[in-house]
C-alpha positions in Angstrom: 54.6 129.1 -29.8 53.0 126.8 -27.2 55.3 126.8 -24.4 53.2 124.4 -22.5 53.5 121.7 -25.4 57.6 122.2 -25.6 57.7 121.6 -22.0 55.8 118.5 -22.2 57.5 117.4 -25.6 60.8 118.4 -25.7 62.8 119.1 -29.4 65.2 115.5 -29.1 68.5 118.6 -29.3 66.9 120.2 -26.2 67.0 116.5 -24.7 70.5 115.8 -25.5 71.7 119.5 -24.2 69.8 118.6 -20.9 71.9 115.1 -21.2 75.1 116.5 -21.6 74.8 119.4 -18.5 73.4 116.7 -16.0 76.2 114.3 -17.1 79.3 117.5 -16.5 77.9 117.7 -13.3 77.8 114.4 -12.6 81.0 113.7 -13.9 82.2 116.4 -11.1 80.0 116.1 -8.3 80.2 112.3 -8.5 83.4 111.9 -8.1 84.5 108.8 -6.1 86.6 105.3 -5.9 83.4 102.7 -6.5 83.5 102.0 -9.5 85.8 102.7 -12.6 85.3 103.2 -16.5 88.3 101.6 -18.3 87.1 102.8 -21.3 88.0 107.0 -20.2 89.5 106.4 -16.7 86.6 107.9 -15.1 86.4 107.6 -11.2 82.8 107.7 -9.1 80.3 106.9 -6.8 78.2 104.9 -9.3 77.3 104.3 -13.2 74.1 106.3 -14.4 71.4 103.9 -15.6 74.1 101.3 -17.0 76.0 104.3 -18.3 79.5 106.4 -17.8 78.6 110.2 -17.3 82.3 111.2 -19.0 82.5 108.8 -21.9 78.5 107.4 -22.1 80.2 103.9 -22.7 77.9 101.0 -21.5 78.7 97.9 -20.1 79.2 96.1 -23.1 81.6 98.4 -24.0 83.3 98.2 -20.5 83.7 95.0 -20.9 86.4 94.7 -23.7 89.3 96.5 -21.6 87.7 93.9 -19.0 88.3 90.4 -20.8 91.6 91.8 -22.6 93.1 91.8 -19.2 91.2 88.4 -17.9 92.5 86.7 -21.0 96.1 88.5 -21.0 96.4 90.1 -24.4 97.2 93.5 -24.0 101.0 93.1 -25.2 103.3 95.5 -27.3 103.9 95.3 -30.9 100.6 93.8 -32.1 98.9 94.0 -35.5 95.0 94.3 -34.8 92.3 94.6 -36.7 88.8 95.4 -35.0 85.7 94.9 -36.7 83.1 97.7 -36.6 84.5 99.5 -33.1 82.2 102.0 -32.5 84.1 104.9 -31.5 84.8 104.6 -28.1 85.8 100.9 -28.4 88.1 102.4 -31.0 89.8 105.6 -28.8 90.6 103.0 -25.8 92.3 100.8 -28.2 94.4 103.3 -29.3 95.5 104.7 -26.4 96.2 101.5 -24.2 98.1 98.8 -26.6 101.8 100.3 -26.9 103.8 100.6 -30.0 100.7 99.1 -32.1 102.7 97.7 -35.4 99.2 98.2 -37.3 95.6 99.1 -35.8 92.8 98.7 -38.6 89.4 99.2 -38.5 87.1 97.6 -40.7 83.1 98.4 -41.5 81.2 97.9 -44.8 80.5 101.5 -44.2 82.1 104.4 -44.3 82.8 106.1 -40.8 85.5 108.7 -40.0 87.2 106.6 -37.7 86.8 103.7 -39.8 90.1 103.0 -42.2 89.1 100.0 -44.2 85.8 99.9 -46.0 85.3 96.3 -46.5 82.7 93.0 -46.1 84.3 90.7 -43.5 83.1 88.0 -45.2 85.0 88.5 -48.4 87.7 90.6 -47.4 91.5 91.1 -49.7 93.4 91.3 -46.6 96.2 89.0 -46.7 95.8 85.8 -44.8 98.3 85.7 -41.8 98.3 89.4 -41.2 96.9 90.1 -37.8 97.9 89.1 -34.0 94.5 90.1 -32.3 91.1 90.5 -33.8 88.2 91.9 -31.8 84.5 91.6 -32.8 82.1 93.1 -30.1 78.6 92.5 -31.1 79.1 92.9 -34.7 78.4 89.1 -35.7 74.4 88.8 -34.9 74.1 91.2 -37.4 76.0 89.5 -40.4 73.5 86.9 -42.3 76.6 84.7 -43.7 79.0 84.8 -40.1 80.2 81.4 -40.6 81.5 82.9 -43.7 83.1 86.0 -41.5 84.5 83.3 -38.9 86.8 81.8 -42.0 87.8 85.1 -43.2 88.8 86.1 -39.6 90.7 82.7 -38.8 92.2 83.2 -42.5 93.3 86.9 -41.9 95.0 86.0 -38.2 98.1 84.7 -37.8 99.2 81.4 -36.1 98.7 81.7 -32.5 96.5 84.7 -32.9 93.7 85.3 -30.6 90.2 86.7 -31.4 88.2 88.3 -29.1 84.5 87.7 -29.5 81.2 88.9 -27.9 77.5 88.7 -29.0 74.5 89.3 -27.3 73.0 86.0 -25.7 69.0 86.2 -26.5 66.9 85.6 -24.9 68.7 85.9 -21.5 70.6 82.2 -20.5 69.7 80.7 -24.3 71.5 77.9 -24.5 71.2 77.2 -28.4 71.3 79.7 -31.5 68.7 79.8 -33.9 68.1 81.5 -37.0 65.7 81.1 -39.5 66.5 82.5 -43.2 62.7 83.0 -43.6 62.2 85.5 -41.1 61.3 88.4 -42.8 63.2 91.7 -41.7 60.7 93.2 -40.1 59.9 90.5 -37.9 63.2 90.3 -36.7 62.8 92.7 -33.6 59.5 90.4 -32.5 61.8 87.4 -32.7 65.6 88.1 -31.9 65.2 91.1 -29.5 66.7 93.7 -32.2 65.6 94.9 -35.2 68.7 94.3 -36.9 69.5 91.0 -35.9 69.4 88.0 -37.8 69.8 85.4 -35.2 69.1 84.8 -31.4 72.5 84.1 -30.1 72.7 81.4 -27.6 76.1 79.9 -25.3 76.5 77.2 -28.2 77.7 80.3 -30.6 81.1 79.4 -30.4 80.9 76.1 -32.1 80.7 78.1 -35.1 84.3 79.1 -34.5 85.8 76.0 -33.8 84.5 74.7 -36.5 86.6 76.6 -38.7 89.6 75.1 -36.4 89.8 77.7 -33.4 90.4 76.6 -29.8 88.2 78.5 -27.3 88.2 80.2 -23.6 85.0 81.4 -22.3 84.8 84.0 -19.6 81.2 84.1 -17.6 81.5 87.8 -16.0 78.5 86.5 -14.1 80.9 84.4 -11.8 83.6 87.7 -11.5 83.3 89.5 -8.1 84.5 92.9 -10.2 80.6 93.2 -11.8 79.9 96.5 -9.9 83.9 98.3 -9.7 83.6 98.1 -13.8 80.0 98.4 -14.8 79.6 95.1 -15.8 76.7 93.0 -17.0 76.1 89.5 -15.9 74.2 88.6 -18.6 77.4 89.1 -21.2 79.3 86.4 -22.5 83.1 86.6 -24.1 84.8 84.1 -25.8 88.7 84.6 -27.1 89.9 81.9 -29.8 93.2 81.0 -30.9 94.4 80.1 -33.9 
C-alpha cells in the first residue's frame, strides 16, 4: 500500500471520519452565545463554512425555524404536510409545533422518514386537509410546479398558509425562466444545479397567486439577525394564504 498516495488522496469514509471528530470538538470547544442553530439548539462562537458543527444544517435550512417565527405560524394543533423535508427540516418540525393533529411528509421517493410516497402534482389527498404546508427548495426541481402550486392550494385549507422557498439564480434575478428544451445535461451550465429545471427569479411567486394565493415576502437581507442564525442574504421566503 502506498501510504504517500492515501495521504494525498484520502478514501471519501476516511474524509467524513476526519469531519465528524473536528466537528465534536468543535461542537465543545466552540461553545459560545454568537450565534444560534434553531434547527438543534446549538450555542457558539461562529458557524463553520456556512455550516452547524452539531446538526451540519446550512443556512437554508436555518432559515425555516427563522421565517415560521417572522411570519407567526408556529401555533398548536396544526395539520402539516411538508414536502420533501430533508431530515433535519423534518426532526425540528417535530419537536417544536405542539400537539401536531397530523405531520405528513410527502416525496415521490421512498425515504425512512418520509410517510407518504406520492407526486405533488397529482396527489389523492383530500382537498381542505392541511393548516400549513412547507416547501423548502423542492419546487425548482419539479418540471410541471404550476401543477404542484394547485395541488397544494387544493390540499390546504381556507386560511391556510404555505411556506415557500427556492433558490433565486442567478443571485438578485428578477424574472424566472425556463426553457422545456434544455436538455438535462445542460441544466447545471444554465440554472446553477444539475437538477434544476428552471432559474428561479423574485417574480416566482406570481405562479402562486395565480392559482388564487395572497402573498408576504420576507427579504432576510434587510433582517439585522443574518449573523446570530446563520443566515444567507441572498435567500428569499414567501408564505401564501389561502
Amino acid at each position: 500500500m502506498n501510504f504517500n498516495n492515501l495521504i494525498k488522496n484520502p478514501k471519501p469514509y476516511a474524509i467524513a471520519a476526519s469531519e465528524k471528530i473536528k466537528n465534536k470538538l468543535r461542537v465543545y470547544f466552540s461553545k459560545g452565545n454568537k450565534v444560534h442553530c434553531e434547527i438543534c439548539n446549538w450555542n457558539g462562537n461562529g458557524f463553520f463554512n456556512g455550516k452547524c458543527p452539531k446538526c451540519n444544517s446550512l443556512p437554508r435550512t436555518r432559515l425555516i425555524p427563522f421565517s415560521l417565527r417572522h411570519f407567526g405560524l408556529i401555533k398548536n394543533n396544526l395539520n402539516i404536510l411538508h414536502i420533501a423535508p430533508n431530515l433535519n427540516e423534518y426532526n425540528y418540525v417535530k419537536n417544536t409545533f405542539q400537539n401536531i393533529k397530523q405531520y405528513d411528509r410527502l416525496n415521490i421517493r421512498a425515504v425512512p422518514h418520509i410517510n407518504m410516497e406520492q407526486d405533488i402534482t397529482k396527489t389523492d389527498i383530500a382537498e381542505n386537509t392541511y393548516d400549513l404546508v412547507i416547501v423548502w427548495h423542492v419546487l425548482e426541481h419539479i418540471v410541471d410546479d404550476e401543477k404542484a402550486a394547485s395541488e397544494i392550494y387544493r390540499i390546504l385549507k381556507p386560511k391556510g398558509n404555505l411556506l415557500m422557498s427556492v433558490p433565486i439564480y442567478p443571485k438578485g434575478n428578477m424574472v424566472t425562466y425556463e426553457d422545456p428544451s434544455i436538455p438535462y445535461e445542460d441544466y447545471m451550465k444554465v440554472h446553477g444545479h444539475p437538477d434544476h429545471c428552471r432559474s428561479c427569479g423574485m417574480d416566482y411567486c406570481k405562479r402562486f397567486e395565480k392559482v388564487g394565493f395572497s402573498t408576504k415576502l420576507l427579504n432576510v437581507y434587510q433582517n439585522e439577525d443574518l449573523k446570530k442564525y446563520g443566515l444567507s442574504k441572498d435567500h428569499v421566503v414567501w408564505a401564501f394564504n389561502k
